[in-house]
C-alpha positions as CSV (number, residue, x, y, z in Angstrom):
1,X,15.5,6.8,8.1
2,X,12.8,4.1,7.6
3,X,9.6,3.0,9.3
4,X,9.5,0.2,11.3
5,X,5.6,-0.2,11.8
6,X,1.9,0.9,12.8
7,X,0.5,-0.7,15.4
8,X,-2.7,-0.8,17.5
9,X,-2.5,0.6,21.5
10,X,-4.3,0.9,24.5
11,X,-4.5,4.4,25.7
12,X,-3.6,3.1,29.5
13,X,-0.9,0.9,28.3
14,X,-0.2,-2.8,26.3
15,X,-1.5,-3.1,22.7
16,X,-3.0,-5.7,21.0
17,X,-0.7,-8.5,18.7
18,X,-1.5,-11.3,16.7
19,X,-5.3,-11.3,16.8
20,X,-6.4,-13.1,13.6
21,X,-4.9,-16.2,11.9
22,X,-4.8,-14.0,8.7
23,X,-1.8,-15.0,6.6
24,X,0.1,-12.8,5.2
25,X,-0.4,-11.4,1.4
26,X,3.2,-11.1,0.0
27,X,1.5,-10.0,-3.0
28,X,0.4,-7.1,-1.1
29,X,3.9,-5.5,-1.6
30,X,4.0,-6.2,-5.3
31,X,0.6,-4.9,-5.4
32,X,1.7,-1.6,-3.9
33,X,5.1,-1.4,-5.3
34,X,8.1,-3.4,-3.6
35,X,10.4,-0.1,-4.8
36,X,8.0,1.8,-2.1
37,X,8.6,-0.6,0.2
38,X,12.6,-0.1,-0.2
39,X,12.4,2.9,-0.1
40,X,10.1,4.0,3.4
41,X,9.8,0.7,4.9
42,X,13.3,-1.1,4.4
43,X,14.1,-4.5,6.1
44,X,17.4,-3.7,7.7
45,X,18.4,-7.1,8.4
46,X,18.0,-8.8,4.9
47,X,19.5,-7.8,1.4
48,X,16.7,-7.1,-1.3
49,X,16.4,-10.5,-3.8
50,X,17.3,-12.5,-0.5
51,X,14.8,-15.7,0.7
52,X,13.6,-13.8,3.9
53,X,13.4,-10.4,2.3
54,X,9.8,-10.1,2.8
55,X,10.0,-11.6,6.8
56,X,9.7,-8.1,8.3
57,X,6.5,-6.7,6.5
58,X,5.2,-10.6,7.3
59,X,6.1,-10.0,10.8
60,X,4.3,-6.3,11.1
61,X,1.4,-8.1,9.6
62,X,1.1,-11.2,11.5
63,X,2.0,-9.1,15.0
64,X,0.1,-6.0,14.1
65,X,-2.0,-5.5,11.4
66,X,-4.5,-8.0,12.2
67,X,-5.6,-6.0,14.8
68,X,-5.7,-2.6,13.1
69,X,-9.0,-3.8,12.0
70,X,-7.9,-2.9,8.3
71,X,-7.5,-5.2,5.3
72,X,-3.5,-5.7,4.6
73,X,-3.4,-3.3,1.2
74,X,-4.9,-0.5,3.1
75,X,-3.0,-1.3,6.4
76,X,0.5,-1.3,4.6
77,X,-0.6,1.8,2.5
78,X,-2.0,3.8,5.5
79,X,1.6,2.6,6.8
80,X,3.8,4.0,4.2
81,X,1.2,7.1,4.1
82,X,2.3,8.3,7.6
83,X,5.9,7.9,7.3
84,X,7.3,10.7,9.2
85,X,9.5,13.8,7.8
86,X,12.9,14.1,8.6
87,X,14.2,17.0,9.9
88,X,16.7,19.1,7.4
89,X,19.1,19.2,10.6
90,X,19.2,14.9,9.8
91,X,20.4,15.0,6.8
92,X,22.8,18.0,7.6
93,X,24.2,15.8,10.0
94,X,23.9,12.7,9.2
95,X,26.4,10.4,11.2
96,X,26.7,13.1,13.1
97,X,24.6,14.6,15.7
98,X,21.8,16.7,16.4
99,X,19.9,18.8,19.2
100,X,17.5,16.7,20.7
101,X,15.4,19.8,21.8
102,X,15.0,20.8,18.4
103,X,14.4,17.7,17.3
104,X,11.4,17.2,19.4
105,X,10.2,20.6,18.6
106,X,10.4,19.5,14.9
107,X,7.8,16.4,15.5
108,X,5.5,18.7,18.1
109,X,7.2,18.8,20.9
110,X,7.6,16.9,23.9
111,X,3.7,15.8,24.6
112,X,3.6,14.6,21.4
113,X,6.8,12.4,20.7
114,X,9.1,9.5,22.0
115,X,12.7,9.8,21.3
116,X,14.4,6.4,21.8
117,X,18.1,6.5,22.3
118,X,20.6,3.4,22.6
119,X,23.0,4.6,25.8
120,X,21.3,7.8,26.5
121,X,22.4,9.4,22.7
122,X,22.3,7.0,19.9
123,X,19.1,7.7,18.0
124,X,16.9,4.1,18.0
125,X,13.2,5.1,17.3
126,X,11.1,7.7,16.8
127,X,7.6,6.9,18.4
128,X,4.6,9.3,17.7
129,X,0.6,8.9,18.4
130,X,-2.1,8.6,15.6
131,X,-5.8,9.3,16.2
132,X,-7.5,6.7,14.8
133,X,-10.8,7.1,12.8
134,X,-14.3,5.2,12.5
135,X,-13.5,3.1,9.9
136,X,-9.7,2.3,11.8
137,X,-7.9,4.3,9.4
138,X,-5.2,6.5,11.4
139,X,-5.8,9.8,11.1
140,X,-3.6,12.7,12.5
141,X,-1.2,13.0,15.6
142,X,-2.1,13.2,18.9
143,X,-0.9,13.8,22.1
144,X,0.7,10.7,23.3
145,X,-0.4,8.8,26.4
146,X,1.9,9.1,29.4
147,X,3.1,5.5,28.7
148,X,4.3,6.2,25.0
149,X,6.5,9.4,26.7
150,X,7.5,7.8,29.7
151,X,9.6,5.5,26.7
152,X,11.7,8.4,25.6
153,X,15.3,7.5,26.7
154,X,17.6,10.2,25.1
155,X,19.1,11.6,28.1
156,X,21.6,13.8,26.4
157,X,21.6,17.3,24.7
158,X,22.6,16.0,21.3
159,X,21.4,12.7,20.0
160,X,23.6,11.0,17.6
161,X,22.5,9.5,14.2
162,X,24.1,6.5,12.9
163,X,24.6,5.9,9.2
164,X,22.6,3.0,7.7
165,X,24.2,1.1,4.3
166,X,20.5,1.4,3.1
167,X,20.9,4.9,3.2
168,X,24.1,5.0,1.1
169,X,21.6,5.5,-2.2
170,X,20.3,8.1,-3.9
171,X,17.2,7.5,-1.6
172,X,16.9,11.9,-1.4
173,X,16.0,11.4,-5.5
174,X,12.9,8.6,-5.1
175,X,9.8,9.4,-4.5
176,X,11.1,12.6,-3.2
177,X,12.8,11.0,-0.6
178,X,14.3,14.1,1.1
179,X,10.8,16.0,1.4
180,X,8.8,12.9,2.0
181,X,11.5,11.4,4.3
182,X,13.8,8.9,5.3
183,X,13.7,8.4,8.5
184,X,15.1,5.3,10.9
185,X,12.1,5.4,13.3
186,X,11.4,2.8,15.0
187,X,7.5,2.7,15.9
188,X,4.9,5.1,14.6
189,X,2.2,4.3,17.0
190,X,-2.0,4.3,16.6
191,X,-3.3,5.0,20.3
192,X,-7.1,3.4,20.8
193,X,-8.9,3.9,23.8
C-alpha cells in the first residue's frame, strides 16, 4: 500500500489548494532519498526512470503543500513520516479480502477513519485526520470531522484488496516495509480549524 498525500482541511468542509506560486524542488526527493519515495509514496501511474516520474510528488506539492504552511523538505518528510501501518490481515490476504470491521478497528475505529471502496468493496483509500501543531507540523490522529466520515463508501462486510505490480517486490525487506507499511491509501488528511 502507498500514500497518496497530506493535505490541508477545513474542519466544516473544503480545503485549501494551490496557494503559493512556489515551484516545485525535484531535488527535494533526491535530497530525501528517491528509494524512500518508491518505496511509501510510489507514483502508480509512471515507471521509475520514466520523463514524468516525478509528476505526482510535483502535483501533491503544487496542489497541497503550499498550503501546509511548511517548507517542501519538511512537508514531504512529515509526509512519508505518517505513512500509515498496514494491518497483518493485508498482507495475509492480499488480493484477497478482508473484514472491514476489523479493519477500521485496526486504524481507531469508526470516528476516526474513512474507508473508501470502488463499488461498495474494492479498497480505494484510506483517509485518516492529523492534528496539526503550532509550527504546522501534523501531529497525531484525531477524530475526524463528520465530512471526512460521511466519505467512507465500503458498504460491504469484507472489503477486497487489489494487487498492485509495485507491490510485486521485496517491498516487506526495505526500510522495514512490513512493520512500517505499505499501504495503498489514498489520502491521509491534516484537519485545520
Amino acid at each position: 500500500m502507498t500514500l497518496h498525500g497530506l493535505w490541508p482541511e477545513y474542519w466544516d468542509g473544503g480545503y485549501p489548494s494551490s496557494c503559493t506560486a512556489e515551484e516545485f524542488d525535484e531535488s527535494v526527493v533526491d535530497e530525501i532519498g528517491v528509494a524512500k519515495f518508491e518505496i511509501l509514496w510510489v507514483n502508480v501511474k509512471e515507471e521509475v526512470g520514466e520523463g514524468n516520474y516525478t509528476d505526482f510528488w510535483e502535483h501533491e506539492w503544487d496542489k497541497h503543500g503550499t498550503c501546509s504552511g511548511l517548507d517542501q523538505v519538511t512537508y514531504f518528510n512529515e509526509t512519508l513520516s505518517r505513512h500509515l501501518k498496514t494491518p497483518e490481515s493485508v498482507y495475509e490476504n492480499y488480493g484477497g479480502s478482508v473484514n472491514k470491521q476489523e479493519f477500521v478497528d485496526f486504524y481507531g475505529g469508526s470516528n476516526m477513519v474513512a474507508v473508501v471502496c470502488d463499488a461498495g468493496k474494492y479498497l480505494s483509500e484510506v483517509r485518516v485526520c492529523l492534528g496539526v501543531g503550532e509550527d504546522a507540523v501534523p501531529t497525531e490522529q484525531i477524530e475526524c470531522p463528520q465530512h471526512v466520515l460521511d466519505e467512507d463508501s465500503c458498504t460491504e462486510e469484507e472489503i477486497y484488496i487489489d494487487e498492485f505490480y509495485v507491490d510485486r517486490c521485496t517491498a516487506r525487506d526495505n526500510f522495514g516495509c512490513k512493520d512500517e507499511t505499505r499501504s495503498n491509501l489514498r489520502g491521509d488528511r491534516m484537519a485545520i480549524s
